[in-house]
MIVEXFI-485125 format. One record per residue: z, x, y of N, C-alpha, C in turn. Coordinates in nm, 3 decimals, always signed. Example, Ala and Ser with C-alpha at 12.3 -4.5 7.8 and 13.67 -1.06 7.14 Angstrom:
+0.780:+1.319:-0.569:+0.780:+1.230:-0.450:+0.780:+1.320:-0.330;
+0.708:+1.285:-0.225:+0.714:+1.367:-0.106:+0.787:+1.290:+0.003;
//
This chain:
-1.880:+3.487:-1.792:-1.829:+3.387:-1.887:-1.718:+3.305:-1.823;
-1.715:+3.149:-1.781:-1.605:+3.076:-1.795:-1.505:+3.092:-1.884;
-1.367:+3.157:-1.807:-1.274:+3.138:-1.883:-1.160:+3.060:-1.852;
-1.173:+2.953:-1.760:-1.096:+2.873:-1.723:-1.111:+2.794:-1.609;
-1.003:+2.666:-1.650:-1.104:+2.542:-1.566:-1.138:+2.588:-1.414;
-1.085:+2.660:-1.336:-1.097:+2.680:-1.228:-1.252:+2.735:-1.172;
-1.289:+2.853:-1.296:-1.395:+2.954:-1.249:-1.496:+2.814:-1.326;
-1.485:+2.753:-1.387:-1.534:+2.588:-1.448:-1.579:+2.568:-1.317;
-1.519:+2.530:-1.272:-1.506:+2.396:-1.115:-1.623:+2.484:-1.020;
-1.552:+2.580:-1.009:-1.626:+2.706:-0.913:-1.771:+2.672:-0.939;
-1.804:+2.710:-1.079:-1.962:+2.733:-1.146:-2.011:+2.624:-1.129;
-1.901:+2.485:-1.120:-2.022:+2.395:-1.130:-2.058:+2.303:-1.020;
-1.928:+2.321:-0.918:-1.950:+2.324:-0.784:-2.109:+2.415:-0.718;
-2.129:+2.551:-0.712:-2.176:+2.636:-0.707:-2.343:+2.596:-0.738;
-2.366:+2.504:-0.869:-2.447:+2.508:-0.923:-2.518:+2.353:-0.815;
-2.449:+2.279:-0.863:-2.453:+2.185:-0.759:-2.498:+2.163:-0.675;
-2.452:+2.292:-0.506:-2.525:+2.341:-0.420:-2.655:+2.321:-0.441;
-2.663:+2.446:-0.530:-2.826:+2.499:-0.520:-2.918:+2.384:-0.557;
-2.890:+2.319:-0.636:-2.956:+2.203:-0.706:-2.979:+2.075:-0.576;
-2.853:+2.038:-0.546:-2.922:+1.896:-0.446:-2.970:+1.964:-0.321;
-2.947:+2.116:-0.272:-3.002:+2.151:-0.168:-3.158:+2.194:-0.132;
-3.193:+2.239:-0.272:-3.317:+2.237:-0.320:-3.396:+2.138:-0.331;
-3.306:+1.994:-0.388:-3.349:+1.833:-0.387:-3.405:+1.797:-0.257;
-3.309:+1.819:-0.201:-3.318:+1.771:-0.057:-3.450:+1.807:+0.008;
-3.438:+1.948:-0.017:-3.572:+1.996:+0.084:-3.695:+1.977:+0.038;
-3.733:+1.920:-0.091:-3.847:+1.890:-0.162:-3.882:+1.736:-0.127;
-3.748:+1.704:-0.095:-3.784:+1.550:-0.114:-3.690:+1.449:-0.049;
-3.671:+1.502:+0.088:-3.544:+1.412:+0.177:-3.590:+1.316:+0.222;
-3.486:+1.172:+0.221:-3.511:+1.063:+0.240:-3.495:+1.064:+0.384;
-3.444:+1.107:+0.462:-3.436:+1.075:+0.626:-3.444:+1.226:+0.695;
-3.486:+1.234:+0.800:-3.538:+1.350:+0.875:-3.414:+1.353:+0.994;
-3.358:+1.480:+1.013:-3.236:+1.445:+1.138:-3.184:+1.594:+1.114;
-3.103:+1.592:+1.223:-3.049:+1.753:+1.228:-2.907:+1.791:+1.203;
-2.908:+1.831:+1.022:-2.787:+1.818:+0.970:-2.702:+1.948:+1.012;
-2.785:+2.079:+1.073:-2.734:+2.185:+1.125:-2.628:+2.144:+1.227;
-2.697:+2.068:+1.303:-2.584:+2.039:+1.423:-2.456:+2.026:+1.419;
-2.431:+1.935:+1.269:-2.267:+1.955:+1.254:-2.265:+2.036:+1.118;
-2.305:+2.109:+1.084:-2.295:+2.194:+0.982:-2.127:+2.266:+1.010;
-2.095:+2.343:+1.112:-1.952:+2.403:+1.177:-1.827:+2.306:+1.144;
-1.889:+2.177:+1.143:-1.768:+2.071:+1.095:-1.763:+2.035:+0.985;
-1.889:+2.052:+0.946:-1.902:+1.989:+0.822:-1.818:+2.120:+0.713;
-1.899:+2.198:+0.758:-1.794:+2.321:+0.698:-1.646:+2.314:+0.646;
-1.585:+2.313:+0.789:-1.466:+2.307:+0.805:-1.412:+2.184:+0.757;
-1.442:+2.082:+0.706:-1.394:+1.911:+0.686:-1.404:+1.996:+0.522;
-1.524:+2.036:+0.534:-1.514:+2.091:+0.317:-1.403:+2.142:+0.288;
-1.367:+2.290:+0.381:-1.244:+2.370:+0.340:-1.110:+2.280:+0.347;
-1.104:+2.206:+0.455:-0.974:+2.127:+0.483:-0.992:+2.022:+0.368;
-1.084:+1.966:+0.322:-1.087:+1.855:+0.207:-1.050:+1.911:+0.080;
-1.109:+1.991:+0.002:-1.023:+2.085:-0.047:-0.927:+2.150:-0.088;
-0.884:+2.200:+0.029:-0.712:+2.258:+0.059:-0.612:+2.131:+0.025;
-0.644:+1.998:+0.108:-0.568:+1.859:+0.055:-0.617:+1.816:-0.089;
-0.715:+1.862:-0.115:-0.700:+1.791:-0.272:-0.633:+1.889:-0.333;
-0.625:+2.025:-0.331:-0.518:+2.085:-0.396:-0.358:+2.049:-0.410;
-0.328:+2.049:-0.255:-0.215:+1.976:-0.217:-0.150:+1.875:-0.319;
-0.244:+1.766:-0.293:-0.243:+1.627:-0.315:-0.240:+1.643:-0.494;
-0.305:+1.690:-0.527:-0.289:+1.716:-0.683:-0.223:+1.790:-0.724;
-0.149:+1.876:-0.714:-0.052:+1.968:-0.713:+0.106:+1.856:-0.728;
+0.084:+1.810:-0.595:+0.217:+1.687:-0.583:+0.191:+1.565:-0.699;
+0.150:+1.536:-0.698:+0.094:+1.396:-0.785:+0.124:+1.436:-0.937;
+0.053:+1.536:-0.955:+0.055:+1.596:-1.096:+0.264:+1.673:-1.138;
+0.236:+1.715:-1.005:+0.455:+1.731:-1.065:+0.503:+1.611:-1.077;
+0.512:+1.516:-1.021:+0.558:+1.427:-0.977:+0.538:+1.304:-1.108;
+0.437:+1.310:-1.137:+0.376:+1.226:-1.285:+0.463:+1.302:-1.399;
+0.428:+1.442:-1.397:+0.472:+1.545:-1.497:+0.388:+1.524:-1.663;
+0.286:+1.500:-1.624:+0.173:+1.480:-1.672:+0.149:+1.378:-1.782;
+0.274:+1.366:-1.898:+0.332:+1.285:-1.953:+0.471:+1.171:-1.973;
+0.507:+1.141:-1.908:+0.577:+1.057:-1.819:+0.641:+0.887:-1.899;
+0.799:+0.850:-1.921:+0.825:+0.778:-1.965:+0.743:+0.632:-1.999;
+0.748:+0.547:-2.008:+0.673:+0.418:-2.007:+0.521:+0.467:-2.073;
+0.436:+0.524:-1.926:+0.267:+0.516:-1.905:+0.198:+0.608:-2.031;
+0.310:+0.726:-2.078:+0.287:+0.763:-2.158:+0.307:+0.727:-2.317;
+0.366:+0.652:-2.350:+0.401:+0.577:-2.455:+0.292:+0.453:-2.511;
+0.264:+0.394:-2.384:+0.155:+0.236:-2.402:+0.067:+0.259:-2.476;
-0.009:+0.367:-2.412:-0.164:+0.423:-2.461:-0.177:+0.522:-2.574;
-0.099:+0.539:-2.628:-0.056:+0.657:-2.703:-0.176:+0.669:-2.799;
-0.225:+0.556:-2.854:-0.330:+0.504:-2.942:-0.469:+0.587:-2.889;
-0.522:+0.577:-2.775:-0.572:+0.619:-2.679:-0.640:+0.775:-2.725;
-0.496:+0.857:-2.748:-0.566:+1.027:-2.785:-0.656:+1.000:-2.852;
-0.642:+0.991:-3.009:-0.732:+0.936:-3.095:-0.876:+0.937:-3.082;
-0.926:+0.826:-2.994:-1.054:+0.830:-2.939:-1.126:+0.957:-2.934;
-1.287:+1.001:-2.927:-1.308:+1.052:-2.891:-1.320:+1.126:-2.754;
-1.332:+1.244:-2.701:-1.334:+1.320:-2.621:-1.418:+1.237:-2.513;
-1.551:+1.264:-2.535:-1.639:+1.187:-2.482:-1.598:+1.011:-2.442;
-1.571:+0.940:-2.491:-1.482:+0.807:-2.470:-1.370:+0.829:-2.388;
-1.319:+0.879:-2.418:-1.203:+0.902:-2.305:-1.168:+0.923:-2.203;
-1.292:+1.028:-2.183:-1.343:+1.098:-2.057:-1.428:+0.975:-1.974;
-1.497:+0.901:-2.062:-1.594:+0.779:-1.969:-1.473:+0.684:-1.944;
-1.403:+0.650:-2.036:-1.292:+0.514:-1.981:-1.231:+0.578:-1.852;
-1.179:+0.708:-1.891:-1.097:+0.729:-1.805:-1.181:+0.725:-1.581;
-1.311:+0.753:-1.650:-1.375:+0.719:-1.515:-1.408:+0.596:-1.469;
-1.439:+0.532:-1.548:-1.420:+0.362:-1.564:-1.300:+0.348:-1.488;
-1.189:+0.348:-1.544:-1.069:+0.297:-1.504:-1.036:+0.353:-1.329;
-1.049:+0.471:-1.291:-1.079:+0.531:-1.211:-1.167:+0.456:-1.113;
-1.276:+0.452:-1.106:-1.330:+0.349:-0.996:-1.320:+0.258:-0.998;
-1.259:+0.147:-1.105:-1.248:+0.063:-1.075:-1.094:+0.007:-0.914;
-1.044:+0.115:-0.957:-0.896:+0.127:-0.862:-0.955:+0.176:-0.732;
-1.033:+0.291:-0.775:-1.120:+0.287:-0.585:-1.163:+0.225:-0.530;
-1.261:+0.168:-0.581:-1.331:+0.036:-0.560:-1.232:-0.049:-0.485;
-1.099:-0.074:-0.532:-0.999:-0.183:-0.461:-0.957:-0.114:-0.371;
-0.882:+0.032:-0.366:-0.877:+0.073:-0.266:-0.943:+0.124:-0.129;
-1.074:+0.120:-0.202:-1.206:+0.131:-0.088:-1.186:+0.045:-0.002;
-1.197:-0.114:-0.055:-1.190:-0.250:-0.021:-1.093:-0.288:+0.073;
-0.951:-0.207:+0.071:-0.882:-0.226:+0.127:-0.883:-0.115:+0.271;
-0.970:-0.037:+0.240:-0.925:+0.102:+0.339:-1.033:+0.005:+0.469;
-1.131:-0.077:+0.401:-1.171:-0.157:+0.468:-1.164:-0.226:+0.609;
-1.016:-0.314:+0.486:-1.051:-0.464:+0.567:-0.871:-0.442:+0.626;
-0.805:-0.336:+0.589:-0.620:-0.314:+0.700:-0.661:-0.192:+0.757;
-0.639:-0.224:+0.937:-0.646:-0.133:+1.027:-0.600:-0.015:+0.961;
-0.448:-0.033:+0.922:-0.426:+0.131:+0.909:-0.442:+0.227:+0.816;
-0.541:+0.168:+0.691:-0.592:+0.219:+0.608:-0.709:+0.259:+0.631;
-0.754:+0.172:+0.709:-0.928:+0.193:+0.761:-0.872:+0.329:+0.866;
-0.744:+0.410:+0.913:-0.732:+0.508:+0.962:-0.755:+0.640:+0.865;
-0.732:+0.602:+0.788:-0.750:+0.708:+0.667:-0.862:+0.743:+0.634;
-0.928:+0.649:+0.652:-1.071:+0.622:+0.595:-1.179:+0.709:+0.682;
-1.160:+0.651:+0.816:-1.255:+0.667:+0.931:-1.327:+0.802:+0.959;
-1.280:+0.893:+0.886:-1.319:+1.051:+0.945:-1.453:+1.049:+0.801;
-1.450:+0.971:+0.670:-1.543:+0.964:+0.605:-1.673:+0.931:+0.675;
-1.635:+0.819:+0.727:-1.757:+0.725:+0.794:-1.811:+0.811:+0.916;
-1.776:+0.921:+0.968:-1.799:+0.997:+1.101:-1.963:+1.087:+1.110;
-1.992:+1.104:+0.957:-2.148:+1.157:+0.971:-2.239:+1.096:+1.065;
-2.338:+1.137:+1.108:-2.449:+1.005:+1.167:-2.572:+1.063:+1.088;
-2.572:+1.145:+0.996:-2.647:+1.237:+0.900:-2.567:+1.221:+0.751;
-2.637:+1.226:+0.635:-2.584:+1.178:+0.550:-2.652:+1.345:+0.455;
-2.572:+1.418:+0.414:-2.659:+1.507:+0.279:-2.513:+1.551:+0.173;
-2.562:+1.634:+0.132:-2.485:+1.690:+0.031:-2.350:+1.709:+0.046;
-2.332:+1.783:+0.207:-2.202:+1.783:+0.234:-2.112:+1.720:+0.302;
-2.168:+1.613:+0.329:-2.096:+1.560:+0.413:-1.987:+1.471:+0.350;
-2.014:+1.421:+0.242:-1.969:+1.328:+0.170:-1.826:+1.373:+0.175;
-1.772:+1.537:+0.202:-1.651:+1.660:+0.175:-1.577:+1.599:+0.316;
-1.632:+1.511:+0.415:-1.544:+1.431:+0.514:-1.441:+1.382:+0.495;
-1.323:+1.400:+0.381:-1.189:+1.323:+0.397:-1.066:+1.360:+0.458;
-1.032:+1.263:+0.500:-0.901:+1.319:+0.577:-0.765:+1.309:+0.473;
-0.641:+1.458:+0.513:-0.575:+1.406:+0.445:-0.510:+1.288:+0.371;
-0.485:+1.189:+0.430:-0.407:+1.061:+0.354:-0.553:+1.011:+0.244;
-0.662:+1.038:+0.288:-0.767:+0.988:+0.224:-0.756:+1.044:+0.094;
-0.755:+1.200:+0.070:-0.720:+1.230:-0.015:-0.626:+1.182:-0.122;
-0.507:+1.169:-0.036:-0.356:+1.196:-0.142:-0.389:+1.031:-0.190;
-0.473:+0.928:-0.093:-0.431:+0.809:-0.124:-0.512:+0.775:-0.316;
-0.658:+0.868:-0.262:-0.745:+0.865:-0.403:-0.711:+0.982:-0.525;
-0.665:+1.088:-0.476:-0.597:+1.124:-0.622:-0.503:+1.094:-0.695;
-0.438:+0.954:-0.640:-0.305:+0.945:-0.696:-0.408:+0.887:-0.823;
-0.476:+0.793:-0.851:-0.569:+0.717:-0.965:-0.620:+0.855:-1.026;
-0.698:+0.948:-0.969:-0.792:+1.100:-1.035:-0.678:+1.135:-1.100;
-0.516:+1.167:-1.027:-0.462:+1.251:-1.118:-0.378:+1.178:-1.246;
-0.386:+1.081:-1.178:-0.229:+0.961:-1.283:-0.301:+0.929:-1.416;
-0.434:+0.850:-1.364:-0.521:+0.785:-1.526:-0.560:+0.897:-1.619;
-0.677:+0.985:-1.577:-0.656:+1.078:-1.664:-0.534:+1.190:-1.759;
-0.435:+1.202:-1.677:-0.358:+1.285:-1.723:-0.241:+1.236:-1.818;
-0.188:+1.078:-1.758:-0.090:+1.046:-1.746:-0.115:+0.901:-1.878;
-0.230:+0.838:-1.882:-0.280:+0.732:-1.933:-0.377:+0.831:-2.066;
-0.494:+0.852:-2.040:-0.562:+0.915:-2.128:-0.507:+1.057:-2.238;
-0.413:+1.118:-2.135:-0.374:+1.250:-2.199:-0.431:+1.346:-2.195;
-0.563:+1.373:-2.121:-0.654:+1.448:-2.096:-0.579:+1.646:-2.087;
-0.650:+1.721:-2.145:-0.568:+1.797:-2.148:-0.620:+1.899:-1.996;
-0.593:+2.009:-1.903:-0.644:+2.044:-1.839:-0.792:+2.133:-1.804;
-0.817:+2.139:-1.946:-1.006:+2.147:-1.934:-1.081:+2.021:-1.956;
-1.038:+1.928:-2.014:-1.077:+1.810:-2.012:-1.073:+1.747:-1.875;
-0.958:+1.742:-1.802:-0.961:+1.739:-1.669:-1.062:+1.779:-1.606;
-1.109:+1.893:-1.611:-1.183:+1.959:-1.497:-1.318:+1.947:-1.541;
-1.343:+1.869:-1.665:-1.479:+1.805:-1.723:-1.541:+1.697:-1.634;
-1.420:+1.623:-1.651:-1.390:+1.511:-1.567:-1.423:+1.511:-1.421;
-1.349:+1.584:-1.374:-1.344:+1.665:-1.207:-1.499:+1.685:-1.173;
-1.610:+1.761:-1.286:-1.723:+1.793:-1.233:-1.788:+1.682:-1.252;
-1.784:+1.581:-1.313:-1.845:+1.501:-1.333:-1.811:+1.374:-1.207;
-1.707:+1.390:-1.126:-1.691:+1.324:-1.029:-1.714:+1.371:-0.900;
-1.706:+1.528:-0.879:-1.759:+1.601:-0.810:-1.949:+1.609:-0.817;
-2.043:+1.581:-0.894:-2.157:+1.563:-0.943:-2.179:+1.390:-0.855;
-2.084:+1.301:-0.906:-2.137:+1.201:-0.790:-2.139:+1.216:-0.665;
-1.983:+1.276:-0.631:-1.989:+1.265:-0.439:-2.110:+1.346:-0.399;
-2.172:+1.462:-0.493:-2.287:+1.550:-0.422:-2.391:+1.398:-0.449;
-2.447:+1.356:-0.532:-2.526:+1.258:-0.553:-2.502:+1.147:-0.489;
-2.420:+1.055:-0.441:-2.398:+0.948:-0.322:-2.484:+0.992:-0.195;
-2.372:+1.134:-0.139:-2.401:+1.122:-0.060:-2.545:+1.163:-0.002;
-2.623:+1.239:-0.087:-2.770:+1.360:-0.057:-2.825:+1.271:-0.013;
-2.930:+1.340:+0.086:-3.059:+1.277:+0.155:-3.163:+1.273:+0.056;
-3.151:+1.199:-0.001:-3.228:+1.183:-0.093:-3.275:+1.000:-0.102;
-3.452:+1.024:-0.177:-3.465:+0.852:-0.203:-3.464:+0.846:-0.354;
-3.414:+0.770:-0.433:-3.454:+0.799:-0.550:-3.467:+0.653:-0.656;
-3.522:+0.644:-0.667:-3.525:+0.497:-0.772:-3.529:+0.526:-0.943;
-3.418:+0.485:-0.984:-3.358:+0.491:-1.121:-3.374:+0.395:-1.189;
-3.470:+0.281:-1.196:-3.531:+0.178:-1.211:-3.382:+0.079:-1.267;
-3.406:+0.019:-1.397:-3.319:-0.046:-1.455:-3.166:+0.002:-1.416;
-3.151:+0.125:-1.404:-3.020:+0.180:-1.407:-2.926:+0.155:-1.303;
-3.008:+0.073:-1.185:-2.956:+0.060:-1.070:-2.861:-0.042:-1.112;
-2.870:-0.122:-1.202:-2.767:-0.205:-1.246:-2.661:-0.144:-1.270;
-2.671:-0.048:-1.309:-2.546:+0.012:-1.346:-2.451:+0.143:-1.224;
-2.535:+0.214:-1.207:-2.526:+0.351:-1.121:-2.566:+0.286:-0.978;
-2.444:+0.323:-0.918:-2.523:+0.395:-0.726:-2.613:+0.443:-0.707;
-2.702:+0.470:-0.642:-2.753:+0.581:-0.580:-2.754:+0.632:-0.458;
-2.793:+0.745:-0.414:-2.782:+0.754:-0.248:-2.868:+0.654:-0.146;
-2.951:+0.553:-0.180:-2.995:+0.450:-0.085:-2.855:+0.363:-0.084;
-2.812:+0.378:-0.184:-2.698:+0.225:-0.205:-2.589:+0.276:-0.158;
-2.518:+0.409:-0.141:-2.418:+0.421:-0.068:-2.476:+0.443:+0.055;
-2.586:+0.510:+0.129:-2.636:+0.507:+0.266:-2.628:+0.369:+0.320;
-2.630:+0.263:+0.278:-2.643:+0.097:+0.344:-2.458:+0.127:+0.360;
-2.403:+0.156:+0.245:-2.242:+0.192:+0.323:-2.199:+0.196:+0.446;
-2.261:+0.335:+0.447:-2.227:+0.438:+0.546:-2.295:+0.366:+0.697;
-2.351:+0.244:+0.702:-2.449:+0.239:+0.831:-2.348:+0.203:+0.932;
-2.412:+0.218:+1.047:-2.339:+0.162:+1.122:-2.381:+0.022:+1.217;
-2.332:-0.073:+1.047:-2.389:-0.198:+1.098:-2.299:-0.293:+1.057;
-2.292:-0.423:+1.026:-2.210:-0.473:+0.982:-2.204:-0.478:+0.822;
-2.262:-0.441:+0.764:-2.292:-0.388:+0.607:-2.202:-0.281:+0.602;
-2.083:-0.225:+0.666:-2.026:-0.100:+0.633:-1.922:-0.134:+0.525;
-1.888:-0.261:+0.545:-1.781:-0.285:+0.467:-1.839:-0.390:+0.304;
-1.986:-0.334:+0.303:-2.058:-0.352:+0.154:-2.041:-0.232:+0.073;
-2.135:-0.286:-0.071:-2.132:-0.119:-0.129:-2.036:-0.037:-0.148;
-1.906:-0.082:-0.183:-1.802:-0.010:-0.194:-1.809:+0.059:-0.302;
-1.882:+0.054:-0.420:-1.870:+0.120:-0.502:-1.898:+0.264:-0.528;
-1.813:+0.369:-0.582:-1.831:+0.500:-0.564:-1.881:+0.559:-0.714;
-1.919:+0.467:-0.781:-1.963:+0.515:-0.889:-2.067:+0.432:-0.949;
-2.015:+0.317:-0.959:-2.052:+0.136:-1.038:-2.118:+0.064:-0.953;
-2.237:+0.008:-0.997:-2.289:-0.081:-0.851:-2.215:-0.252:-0.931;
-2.198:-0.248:-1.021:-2.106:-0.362:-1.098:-1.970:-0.418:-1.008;
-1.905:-0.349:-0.998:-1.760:-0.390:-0.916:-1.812:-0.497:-0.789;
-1.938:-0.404:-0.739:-1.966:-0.497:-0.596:-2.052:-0.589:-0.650;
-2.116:-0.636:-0.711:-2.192:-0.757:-0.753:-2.103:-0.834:-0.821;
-1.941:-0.827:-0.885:-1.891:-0.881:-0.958:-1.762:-0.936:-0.848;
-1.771:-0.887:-0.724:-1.624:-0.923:-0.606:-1.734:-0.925:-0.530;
-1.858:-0.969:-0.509:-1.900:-0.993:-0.373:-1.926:-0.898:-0.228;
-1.933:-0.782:-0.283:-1.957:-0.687:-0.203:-2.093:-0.659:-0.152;
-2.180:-0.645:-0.308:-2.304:-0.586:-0.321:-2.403:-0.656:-0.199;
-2.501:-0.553:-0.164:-2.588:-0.539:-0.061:-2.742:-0.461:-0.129;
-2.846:-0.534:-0.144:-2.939:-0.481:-0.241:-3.022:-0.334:-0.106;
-3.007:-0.241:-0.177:-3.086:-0.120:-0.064:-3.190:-0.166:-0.032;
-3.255:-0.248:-0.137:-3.414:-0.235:-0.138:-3.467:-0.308:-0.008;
-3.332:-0.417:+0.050:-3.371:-0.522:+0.137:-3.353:-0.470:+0.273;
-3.288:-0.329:+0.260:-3.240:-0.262:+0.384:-3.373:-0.186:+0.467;
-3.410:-0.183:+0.572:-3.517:-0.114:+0.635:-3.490:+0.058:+0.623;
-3.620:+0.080:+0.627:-3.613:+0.242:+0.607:-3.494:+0.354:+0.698;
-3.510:+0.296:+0.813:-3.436:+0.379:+0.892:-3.320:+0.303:+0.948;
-3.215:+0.320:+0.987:-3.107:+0.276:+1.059:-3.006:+0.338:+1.095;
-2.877:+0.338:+1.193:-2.839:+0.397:+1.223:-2.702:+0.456:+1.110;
-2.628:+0.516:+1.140:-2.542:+0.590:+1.003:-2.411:+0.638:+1.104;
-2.305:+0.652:+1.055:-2.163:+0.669:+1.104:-2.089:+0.559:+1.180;
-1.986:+0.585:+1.273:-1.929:+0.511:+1.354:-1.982:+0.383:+1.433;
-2.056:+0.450:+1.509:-2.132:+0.355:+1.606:-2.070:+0.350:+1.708;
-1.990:+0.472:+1.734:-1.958:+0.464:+1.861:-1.947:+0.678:+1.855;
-1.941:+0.735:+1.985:-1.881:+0.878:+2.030:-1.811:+0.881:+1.998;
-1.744:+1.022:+1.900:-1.605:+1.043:+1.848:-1.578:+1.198:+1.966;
-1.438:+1.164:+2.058:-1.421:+1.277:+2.089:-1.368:+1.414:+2.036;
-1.393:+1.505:+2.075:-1.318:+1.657:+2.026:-1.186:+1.611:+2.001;
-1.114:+1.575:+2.107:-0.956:+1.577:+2.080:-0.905:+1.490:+1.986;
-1.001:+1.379:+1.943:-0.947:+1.254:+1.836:-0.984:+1.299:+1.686;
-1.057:+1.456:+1.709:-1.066:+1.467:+1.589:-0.978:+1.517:+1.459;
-0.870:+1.584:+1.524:-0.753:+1.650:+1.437:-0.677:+1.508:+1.387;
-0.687:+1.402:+1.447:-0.612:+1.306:+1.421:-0.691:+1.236:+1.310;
-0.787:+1.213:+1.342:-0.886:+1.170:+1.206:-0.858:+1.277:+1.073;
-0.861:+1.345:+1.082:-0.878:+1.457:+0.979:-0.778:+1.458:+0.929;
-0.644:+1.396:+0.954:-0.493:+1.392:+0.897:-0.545:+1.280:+0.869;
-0.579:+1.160:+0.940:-0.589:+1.042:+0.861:-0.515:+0.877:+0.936;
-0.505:+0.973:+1.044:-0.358:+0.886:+1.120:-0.406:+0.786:+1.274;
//
């Protein structure tokens, strides 16, 4: 029995796994050898992780969950239903990634933060767990501030929230093809963040981590459908051993 948000997160993390890994093998969109960096990929999960604890841990004292001004504006806000609250509050949420995506972009030293994301040349379930510290602290400051601090979300509501954003990064990133017909207007899918991830000049399309709206509405958007089946994915260049601790901080 779940008795708290944590063994929550656990279960539905857990569940997750089994589900897109099972996806995958029934029905993977690109053929390549994700074992090879499996040892990193590993290790980028535990270290991604460990900093989002960090990073939310700090953010969340630091806010103090209800907080002069931010807490006062919205006050109206509780009210709403559960369900509403929980969607604005993800709404509001990518829409701030989305800009900060944009920016991790197009300024060198944000695009440092960024860069250890973009490092797959294989795209599945786990890889997407590629962030480097600053990457982290830079995107939970929006995960922990809007919900907690704006919405009022209480801390199982949080971690409602949490799986339901944890449920995309497994879904972005999976090897998977999948066509959601009409919905593509609305939702990503993993063809539409894979044109992201290429390593072409389209990397800095598709910013959206949730919404395919943001990028059709700022000029981002890149239609998958127009993209060829195969292409290349990560850097586009050799990342050495020794440059990698530095990526992984973010620096």
């Amino acid at each position: 029995m779940v008795t708290n948000k944590y063994d929550y997160q656990i279960f539905v993390f857990l569940s997750l796994v089994l589900v897109f890994e099972l996806w995958e093998r029934l029905r993977p969109a690109r053929h390549g050898d994700r074992y090879g960096q499996l040892k990193l990929d590993a290790l980028s999960f535990v270290f991604a992780i460990m900093a989002n604890r960090i990073c939310t841990g700090v953010i969340a004292h630091y806010t103090g969950g209800h907080v002069g001004l931010i807490s006062t504006i919205p006050a109206y806000l509780e009210k709403l239903p559960l369900a509403v609250r929980i969607g604005l509050a993800i709404l509001v949420v990518d829409f701030i990634i989305y800009w900060l995506h944009r920016a991790q972009h197009r300024f060198a030293i944000l695009w440092r933060t960024h860069a250890w994301h973009h490092s797959p040349e294989h795209l599945y379930w786990l890889s997407g767990f590629r962030t480097s510290l600053l990457h982290s602290f830079i995107n939970n400051i929006p995960q922990v501030v809007v919900p907690i601090a704006i919405f009022h979300l209480t801390p199982f509501e949080t971690a409602i929230g949490y799986s339901l954003g944890l449920c995309i990064q497994f879904w972005e990133h999976t090897n998977l093809k999948v066509n959601i017909g009409a919905l593509e207007w609305i939702f990503i899918t993993p063809d539409y963040h894979r044109v992201h991830h290429s390593a072409t000049d389209k990397v800095g399309k598709n910013l959206g981590t949730t919404f395919t709206f943001w990028d059709r509405m700022f000029g981002t958007f890149v239609d998958p459908h127009t993209f060829p089946e195969q292409f290349p994915l990560g850097l586009g260049e050799e990342i050495k051993p020794r440059n990698i601790p530095r990526m992984m901080v973010g620096v």
